[in-house]
N, C-alpha and C positions, 0 to 999 in steps of 0.2 A: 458084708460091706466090702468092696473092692478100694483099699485106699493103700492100696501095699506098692510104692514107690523103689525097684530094684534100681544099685546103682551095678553096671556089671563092668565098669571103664575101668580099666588096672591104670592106664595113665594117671599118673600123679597129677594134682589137681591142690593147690596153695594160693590162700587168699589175704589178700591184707585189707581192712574195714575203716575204715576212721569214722569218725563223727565230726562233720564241721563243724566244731566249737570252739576253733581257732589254729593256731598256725602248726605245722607239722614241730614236735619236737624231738629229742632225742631217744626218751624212750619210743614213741611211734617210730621214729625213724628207724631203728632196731629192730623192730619186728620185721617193719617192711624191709625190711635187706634182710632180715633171718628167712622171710620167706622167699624174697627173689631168690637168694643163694643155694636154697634148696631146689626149689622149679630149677634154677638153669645146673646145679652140679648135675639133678636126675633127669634131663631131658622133658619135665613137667612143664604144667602151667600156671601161671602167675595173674589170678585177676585179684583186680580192683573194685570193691567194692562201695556205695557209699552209704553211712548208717546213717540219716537226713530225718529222722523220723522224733524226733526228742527238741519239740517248737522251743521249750523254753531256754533252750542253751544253742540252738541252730543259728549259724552265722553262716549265711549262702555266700558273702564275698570271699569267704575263707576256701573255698573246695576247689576255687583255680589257684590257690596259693600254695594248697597241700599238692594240687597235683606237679603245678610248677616246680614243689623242691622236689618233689618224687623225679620226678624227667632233669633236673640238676644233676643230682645226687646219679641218674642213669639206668633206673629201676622201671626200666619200657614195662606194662603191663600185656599180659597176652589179650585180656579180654576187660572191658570196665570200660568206662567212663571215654569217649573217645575212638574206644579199638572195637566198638563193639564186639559183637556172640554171641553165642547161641543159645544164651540163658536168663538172658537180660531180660527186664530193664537191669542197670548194674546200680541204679536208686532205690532205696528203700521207699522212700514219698510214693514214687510209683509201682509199687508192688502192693500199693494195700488191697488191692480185692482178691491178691493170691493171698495173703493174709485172710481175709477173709471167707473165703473159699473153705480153707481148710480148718479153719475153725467150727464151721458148720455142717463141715463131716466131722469134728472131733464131738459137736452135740448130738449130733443123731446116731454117732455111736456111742454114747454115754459117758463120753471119756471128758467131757467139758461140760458145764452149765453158766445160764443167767446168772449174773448175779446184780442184783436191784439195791444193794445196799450205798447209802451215801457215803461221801469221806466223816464227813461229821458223826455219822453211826460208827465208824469203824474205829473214829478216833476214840471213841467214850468207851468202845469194848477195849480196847490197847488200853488207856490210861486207870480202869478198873484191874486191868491185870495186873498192873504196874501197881496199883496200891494192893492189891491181894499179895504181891511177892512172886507173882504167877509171869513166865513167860507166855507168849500172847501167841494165840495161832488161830486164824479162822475159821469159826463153827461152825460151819458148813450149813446157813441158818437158808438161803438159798435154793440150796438144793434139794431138799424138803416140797417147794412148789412144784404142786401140779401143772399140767401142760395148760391147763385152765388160766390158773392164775401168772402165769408165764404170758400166755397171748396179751389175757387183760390188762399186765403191765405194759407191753408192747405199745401193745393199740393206745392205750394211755399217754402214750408218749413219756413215760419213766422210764428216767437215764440207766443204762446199765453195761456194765464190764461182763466180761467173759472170762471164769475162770477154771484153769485145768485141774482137774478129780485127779489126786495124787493116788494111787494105788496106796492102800495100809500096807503096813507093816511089809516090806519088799526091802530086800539089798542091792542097791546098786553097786555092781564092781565095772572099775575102769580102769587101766594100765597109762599112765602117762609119763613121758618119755625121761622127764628128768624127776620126778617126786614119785615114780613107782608106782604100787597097786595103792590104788583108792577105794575105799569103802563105805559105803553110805547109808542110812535103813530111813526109807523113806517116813519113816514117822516123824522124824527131826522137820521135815519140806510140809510148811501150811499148803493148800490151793491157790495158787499161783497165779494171779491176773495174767493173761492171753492177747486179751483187745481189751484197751482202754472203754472208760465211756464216751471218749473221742472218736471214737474210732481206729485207733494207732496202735499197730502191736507194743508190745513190751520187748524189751531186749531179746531175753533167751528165747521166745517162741518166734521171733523176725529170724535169731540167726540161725536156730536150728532150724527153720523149713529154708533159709535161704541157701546153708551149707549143704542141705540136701537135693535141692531142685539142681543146685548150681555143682554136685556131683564132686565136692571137696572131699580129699581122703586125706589129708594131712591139714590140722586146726594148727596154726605156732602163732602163740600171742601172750602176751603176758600173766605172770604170777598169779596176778589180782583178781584174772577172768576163773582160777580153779574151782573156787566158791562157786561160782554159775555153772560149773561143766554138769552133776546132776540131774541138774531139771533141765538143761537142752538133752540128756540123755532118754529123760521120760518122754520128752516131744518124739525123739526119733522110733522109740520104742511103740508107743501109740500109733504110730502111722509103717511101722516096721522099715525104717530107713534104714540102710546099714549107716553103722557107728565110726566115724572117723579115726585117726590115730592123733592121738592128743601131746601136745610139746609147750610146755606153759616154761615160761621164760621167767629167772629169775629178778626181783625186783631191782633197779637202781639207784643207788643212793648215794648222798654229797659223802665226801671224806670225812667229817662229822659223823655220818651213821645216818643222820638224820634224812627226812625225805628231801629229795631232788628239787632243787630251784632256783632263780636265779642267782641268786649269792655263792652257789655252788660253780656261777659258770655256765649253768646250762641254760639253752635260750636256743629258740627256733634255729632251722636250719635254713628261713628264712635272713635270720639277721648272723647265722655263722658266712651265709654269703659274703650280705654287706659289709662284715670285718675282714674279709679277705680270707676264709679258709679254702683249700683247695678241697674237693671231692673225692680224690684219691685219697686224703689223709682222714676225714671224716669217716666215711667208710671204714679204713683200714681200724681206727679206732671206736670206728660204731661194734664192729666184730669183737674186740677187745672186753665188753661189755658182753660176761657170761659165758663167753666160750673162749677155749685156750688149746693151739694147737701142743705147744707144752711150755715149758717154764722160762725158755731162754726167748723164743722170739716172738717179737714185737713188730717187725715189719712186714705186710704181706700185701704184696697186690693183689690186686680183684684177680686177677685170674689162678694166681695163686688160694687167695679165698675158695673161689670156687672148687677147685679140687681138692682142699685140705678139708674142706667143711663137714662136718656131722653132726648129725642131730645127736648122737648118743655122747658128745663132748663138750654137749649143755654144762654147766656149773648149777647145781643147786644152791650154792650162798647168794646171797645177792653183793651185784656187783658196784663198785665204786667209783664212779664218776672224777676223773682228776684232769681238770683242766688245763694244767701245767704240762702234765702228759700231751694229752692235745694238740697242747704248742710245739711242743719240742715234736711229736711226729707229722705236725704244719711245715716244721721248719726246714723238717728234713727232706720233705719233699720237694719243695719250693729249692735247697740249694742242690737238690739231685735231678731238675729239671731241665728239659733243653731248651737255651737261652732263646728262641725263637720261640715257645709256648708262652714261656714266662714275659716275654713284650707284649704279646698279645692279650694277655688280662693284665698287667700292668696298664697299659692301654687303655683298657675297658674302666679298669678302676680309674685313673687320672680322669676319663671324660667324665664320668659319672661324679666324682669328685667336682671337677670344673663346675658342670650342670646343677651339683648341688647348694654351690658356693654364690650361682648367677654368674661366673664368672667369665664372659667372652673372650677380653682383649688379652691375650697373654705378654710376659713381661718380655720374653725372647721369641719373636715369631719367623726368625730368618731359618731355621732350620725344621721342618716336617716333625711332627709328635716323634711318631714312629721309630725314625730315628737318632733325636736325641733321647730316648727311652733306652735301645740299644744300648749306647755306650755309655749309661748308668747302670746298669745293670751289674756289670763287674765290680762297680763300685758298694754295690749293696747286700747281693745277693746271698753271700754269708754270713749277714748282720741281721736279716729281717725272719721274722715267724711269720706272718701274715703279708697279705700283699697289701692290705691298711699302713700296715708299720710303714711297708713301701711307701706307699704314697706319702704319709707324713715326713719321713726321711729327706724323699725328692720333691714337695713338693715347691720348694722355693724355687726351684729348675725353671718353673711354670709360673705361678703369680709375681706381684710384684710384695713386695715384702715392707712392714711397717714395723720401724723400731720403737721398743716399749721405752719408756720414761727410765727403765733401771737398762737398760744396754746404754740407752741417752748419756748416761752419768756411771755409766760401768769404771770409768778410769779417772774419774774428780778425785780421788784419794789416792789414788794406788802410784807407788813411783816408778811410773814407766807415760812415756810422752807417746800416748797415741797416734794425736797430731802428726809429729815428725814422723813416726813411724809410716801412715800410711801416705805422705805425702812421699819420702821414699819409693812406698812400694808403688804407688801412682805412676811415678816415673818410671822406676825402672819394668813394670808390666806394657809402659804406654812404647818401653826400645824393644821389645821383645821382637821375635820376628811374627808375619803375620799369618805361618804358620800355627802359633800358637801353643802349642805342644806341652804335656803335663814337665817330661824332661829337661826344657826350657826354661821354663817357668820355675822349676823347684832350683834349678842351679843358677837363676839370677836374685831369685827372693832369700837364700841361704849366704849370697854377699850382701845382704844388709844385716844378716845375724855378727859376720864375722865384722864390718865396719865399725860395728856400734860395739860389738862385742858384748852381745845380748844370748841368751839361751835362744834358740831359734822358736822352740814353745810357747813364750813368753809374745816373739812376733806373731805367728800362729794365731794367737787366740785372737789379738786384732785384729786379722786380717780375717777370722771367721766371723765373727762378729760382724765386721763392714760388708762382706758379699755374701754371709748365710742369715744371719739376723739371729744369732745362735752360738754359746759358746764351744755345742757341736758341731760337726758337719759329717761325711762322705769324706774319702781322701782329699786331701784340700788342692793340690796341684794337679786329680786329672776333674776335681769338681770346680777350680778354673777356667781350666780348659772348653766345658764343657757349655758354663756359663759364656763362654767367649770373650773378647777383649772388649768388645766396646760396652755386656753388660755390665763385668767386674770393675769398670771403670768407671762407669754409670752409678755404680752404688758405692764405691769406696767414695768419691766426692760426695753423695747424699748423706752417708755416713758422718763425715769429717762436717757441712754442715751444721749439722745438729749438737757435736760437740766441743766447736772452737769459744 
């Protein structure tokens, strides 16, 4: 039987898989930048493939979601979904007759059989083992049938799977990159479903013919996949594929210990967008998870990545998820960025924000987004982690703002005369010149401190109040400024208003 598939391509050849069963997370995202980072440090290639084939958890809106943050995140694929090549389809769904195919070279060289058994059978032999004390392994009660009785089930129309003849008693060895030599005696491995009674490969048999056709020489995926390595080993072996080099990733886990979730912080790299994380710090922290260039640093650009990168300085422990970290390397990037990028997703986020809010008419419209964006910026940019934070910070720049029942009555009790106060500063902002100037502005509002002979803090805070709606704000004399005269005017009288 001629079914002997050489791979002879020394080009390195790296694939990332997913399964649309929802939105790209952290650990995937991991992988998929473990594997970019390899194809681009080695001059290889980087496909995408997509594992579509498991109906019961299959969510198709999901696979331009995953590819969307894939293409964020800037993990161009060489070949997949998109980029085509020369190997594809790069979908499982449509791959099932090469599945097929090769399943029935794997019967007619006796390395697979029918198997006519129902679930309902299969359950009753498992739950007899279970009361025997007996671990459960498939009796191979199947393979017994003559070629006879094989047809007659056929042509009968009796459902049946396909499952692979494990060779007795055999050791598997495989060397993988970060947990060493592995050993395995095939006696432990039952016959292994191939093709559903669906029709639908199983895992390990889709991606070992797919890792083979598609000429993969480096697998990098997680932990959790070592268990399966194996019996994708038998598949390759059967059909005499050469064997890949194997890098299983250590597993991720919340600072508890416990498995990863969203209490931990972790959450799509869809919705790390939506809260303003930047892609250079996501990355740099995706890297951060299992592999360590050494002890002291933490920050590394992509292109630094690339070059520093090795597979042989995997971490075997599994790695801990801290999303504090996170922030602080968001944060860092965001105030080491040049003020001209940082408007433009500022930008991005305020519209999207607007858009989410319904919000058309804005409160100040005499001056262009663009650049009242600019000269907030200085105002912020070493106070914010996220560009979210940002928008919340500046967003009163932009809407108009409603004061809560407790600002309403913020100064009913407290001995200090609001009133007076901003009737003051009313006037003395309405002499100002029409320049307007943060300069200006602080050394005319600072001779109302000395007249009253007030702590200047004390005025401060009613005067944040009246034009941020907030007993924070952004520097208050260039976030004046900013607002301009006629709207800090506009809202110090709405203010006083509401609490004479």
């Amino acid at each position: 039987m001629n079914i002997k598939k050489e791979n002879n391509n020394k080009e390195i050849r790296v694939r990332f898989a997913p399964s649309p069963t929802g939105y790209l997370h952290v650990g995937s995202a991991r992988t998929a930048f473990f594997n970019w980072l390899y194809a681009t440090k080695t001059g290889g290639k980087f496909i995408l493939r997509i594992e579509d084939t498991d109906i019961a958890r299959h969510q198709e809106e999901t696979i331009n979601l995953i590819l969307k943050s894939l293409k964020w995140l800037g993990l161009n694929w060489d070949e997949g979904p998109e980029a085509s090549g020369e190997y594809g389809p790069y979908r499982q769904s449509l791959r099932t007759s090469i599945y097929k195919r090769y399943s029935q070279e794997l019967i007619q060289a006796k390395k697979a059989y029918h198997c006519f058994c129902s679930p309902e059978e299969l359950k009753e032999k498992r739950k007899n083992k279970t009361i025997e004390g007996k671990p459960y392994k498939y009796d191979r009660k199947c393979l017994k049938f003559s070629s006879k009785d094989i047809k007659y089930n056929i042509d009968s129309g009796k459902p049946y799977a396909i499952r692979f003849l494990v060779p007795e008693n055999k050791t598997i060895n495989f060397k993988d990159t970060v947990y060493g030599n592995i050993t395995v005696n095939t006696d432990s491995i039952e016959d292994f479903i191939i093709i559903r009674s669906n029709g639908l490969p199983t895992y390990n048999y889709s991606v070992a013919i797919d890792d083979a056709l598609m000429k993969i020489t480096h697998v990098i995926r997680g932990e959790d996949h070592l268990s399966n390595t194996p019996k994708q080993i038998l598949i390759y072996n059967a059909f005499n594929f050469n064997i890949p080099n194997f890098t299983h990733l250590p597993m991720i886990l919340g600072q508890d210990g416990q498995k990863l979730s969203k209490r931990h912080g972790s959450i799509s790299i869809e919705k790390y967008i939506e809260e303003g994380f930047v892609r250079e710090a996501i990355l740099n922290y995706l890297a951060l998870l299992g592999w360590s260039y050494n002890e002291k640093t933490t920050i590394f650009t992509t292109s630094e990545l690339i070059k520093k990168f090795e597979l042989s300085s995997i971490n075997k422990k599994p790695a801990k998820f801290d999303y504090n970290k996170l922030l602080w390397i968001n944060g860092y990037y965001i105030r080491n960025m040049e003020n001209s990028r940082l408007k433009q997703l500022l930008e991005k986020q305020i519209r999207n924000y607007l858009a989410s809010k319904n919000i058309i008419d804005l409160e100040n419209r005499i001056e262009p987004l663009d650049q009242k964006i600019e000269k907030i910026i200085p105002l912020i940019k070493e106070r914010i982690k996220t560009l979210k934070e940002g928008i919340d910070l500046i967003s009163p720049f932009f809407i108009k703002i409603s004061y809560s029942d407790e600002l309403a009555t913020y100064f009913k009790n407290k001995e200090i005369d609001a009133t007076d106060i901003l009737n003051r500063v009313y006037k003395t902002l309405s002499e100002v010149s029409s320049k307007f100037h943060a300069k200006d502005i602080e050394k005319n509002l600072r001779l109302i401190s000395e007249r009253l002979n007030l702590n200047f803090r004390k005025i401060a805070e009613v005067i944040r109040i009246a034009v941020w709606n907030s007993t924070i704000s952004p520097p208050l004399f260039e976030t004046i400024e900013i607002l301009g005269k006629e709207l800090t005017l506009k809202r110090i009288n709405e203010y006083m208003g509401i609490i004479l």
